[in-house]
N, C-alpha and C positions, 0 to 999 in steps of 0.2 A: 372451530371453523372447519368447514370442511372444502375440499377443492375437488370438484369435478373431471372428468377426465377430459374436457373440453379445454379448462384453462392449462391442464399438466401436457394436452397436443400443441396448445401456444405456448407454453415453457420451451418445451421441446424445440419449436421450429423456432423461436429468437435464439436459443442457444445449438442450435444447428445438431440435435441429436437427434437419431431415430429410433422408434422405442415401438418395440413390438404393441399388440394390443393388452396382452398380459403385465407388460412393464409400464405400460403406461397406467393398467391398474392399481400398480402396486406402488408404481410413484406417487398416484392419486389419495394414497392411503397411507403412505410414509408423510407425505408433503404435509396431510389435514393433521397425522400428529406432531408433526415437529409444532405448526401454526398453534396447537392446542399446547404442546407445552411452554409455549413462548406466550400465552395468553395468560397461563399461572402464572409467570413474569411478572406479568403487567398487577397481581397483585399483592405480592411482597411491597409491605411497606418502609421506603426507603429514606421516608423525609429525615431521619437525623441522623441518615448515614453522608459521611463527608465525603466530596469524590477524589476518590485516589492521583496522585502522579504519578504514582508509581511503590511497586508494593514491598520494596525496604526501603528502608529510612537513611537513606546515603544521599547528601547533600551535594550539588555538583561542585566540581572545581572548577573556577573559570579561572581566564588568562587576560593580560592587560591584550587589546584590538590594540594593537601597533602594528601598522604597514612596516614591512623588511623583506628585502630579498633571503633571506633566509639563513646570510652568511654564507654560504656557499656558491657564489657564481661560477665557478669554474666546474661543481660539479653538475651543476643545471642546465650551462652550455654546452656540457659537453656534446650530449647527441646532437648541437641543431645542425640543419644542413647547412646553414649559415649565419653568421653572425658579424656584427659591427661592434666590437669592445668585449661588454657587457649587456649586449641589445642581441634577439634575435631580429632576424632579418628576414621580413616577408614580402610576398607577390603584392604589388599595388593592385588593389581589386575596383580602385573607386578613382574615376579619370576625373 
């Protein structure tokens, strides 16, 4: 594929760079290869490849979802500016 220096002046100006005449050449000419080697992409054939989650085989560990204050309110309170018990204490925002 190849990209013209027309579309690499619209690159440019949506991504707010300015590019001399020569740079704009050369982007024009970097750009069409990268597009060309991402088009040999498109022909490796992948159908009996399975798609990864992730590339070791390390299972996650998950944790029971139980709401809890964390066992520490006093160390959670400590910074509020204010508090009611074990409640922080905020501005009524809603009359």
């Amino acid at each position: 594929m190849s990209i013209d220096q027309a579309t690499v002046a619209r690159i440019a100006a949506l991504a707010r760079i300015r590019l001399t005449d020569a740079q704009r050449e050369a982007a024009a000419v970097e750009l069409s290869r990268i597009l060309d080697w991402v088009a040999q992409l498109d022909e490796v054939d992948t159908s009996a490849v399975e798609p990864l989650r992730s590339v070791m085989p390390i299972s996650p560990t998950l944790r029971e979802d139980i709401v809890s204050d964390g066992g520490r309110p006093e160390d959670v309170l400590r910074n509020a500016p204010q508090r009611s018990g074990d409640y922080f204490v905020v501005p009524k925002v809603v009359e």
